[in-house]
C-alpha distance (Angstrom), angle and dihedral (degrees) to the residues before:
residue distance angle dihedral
X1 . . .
X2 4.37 . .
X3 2.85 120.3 .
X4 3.61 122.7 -124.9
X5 4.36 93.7 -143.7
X6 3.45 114.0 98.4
X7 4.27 114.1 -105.2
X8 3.37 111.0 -108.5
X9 3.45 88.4 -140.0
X10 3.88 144.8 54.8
X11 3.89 132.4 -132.5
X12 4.25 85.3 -128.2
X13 3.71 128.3 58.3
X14 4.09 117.2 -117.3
X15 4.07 80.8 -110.7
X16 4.01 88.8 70.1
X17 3.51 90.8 34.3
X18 3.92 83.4 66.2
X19 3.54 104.1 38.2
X20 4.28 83.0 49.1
X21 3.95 84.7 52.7
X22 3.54 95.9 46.7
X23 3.94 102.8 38.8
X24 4.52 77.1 51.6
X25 3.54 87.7 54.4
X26 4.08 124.1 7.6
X27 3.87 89.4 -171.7
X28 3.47 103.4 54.2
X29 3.86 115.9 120.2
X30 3.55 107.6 -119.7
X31 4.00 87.8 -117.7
X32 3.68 79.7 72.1
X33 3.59 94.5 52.2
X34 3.58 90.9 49.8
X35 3.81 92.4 48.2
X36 3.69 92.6 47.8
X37 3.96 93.5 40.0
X38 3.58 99.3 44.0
X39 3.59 103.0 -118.1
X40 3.73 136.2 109.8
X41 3.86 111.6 -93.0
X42 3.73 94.1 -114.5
X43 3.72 90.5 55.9
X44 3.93 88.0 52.9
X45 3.52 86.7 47.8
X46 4.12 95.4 48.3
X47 4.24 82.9 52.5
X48 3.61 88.1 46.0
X49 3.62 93.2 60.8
X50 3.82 89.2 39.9
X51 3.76 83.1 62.2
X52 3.71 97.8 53.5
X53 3.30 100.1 36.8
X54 4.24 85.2 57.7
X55 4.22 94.5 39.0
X56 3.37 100.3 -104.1
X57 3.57 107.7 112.9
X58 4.18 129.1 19.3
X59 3.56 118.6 -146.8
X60 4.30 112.0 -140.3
X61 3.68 117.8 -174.9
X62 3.94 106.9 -140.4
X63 3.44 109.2 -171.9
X64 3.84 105.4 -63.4
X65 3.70 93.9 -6.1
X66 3.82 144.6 55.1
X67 3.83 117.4 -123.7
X68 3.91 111.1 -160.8
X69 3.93 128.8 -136.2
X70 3.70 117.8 -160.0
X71 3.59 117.9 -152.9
X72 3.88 106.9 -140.8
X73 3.88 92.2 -173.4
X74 3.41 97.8 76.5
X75 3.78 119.0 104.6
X76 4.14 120.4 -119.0
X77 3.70 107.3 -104.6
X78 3.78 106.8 -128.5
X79 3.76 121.0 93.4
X80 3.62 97.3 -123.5
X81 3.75 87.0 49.0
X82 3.78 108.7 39.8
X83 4.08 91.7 96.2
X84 4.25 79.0 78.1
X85 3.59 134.8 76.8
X86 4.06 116.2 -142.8
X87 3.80 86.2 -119.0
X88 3.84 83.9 66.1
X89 3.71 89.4 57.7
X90 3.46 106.5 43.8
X91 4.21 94.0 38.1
X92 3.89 90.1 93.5
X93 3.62 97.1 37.5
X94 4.07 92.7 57.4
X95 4.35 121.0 65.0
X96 3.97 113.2 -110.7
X97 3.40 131.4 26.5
X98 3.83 93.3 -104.5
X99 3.83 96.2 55.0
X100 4.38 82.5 89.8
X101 3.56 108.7 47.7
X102 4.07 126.0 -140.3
X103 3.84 119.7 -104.6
């Protein structure tokens, strides 16, 4: 039997939830994210720097605001997962077939 509760958990971390948010929209203020995400804005903003710090995602300051680049190339970091790209994940979760660029 379901259950009709809601799960108190999701099948992808908050980290993908961000990189899904910002690969959707490169613009978006990280308040946004948060909003959107569920989180507080610094905790988007302690995964952000998780994200650079590991190559996924580029920060570039455009006038007043940052625009973020993901970098799809780089390989997921578990062991049982390191045969697959992040592009591979997040492919189905973005619209178009362009929206994940080839190597």
């Amino acid at each position: 039997m379901i259950s009709e509760e809601k799960p108190d958990w999701t099948f992808f971390s908050n980290h993908t939830h961000v990189l899904v948010c910002l690969a959707q929209n490169p613009e978006a203020p990280l308040r946004v994210v948060a909003q959107t995400i569920g989180l507080t804005e610094r905790a988007v903003q302690r995964i952000v720097a998780d994200l650079e710090a590991a190559g996924v995602l580029e920060r570039h300051r455009e006038g007043r605001q940052n625009r973020y680049s993901l970098n799809f190339a780089v390989p997921l970091r578990h062991p049982l997962e390191r045969h697959k790209k992040i592009g591979d994940v997040l492919a189905p979760l973005l619209p178009g077939p362009e929206a994940v660029p080839e190597d």
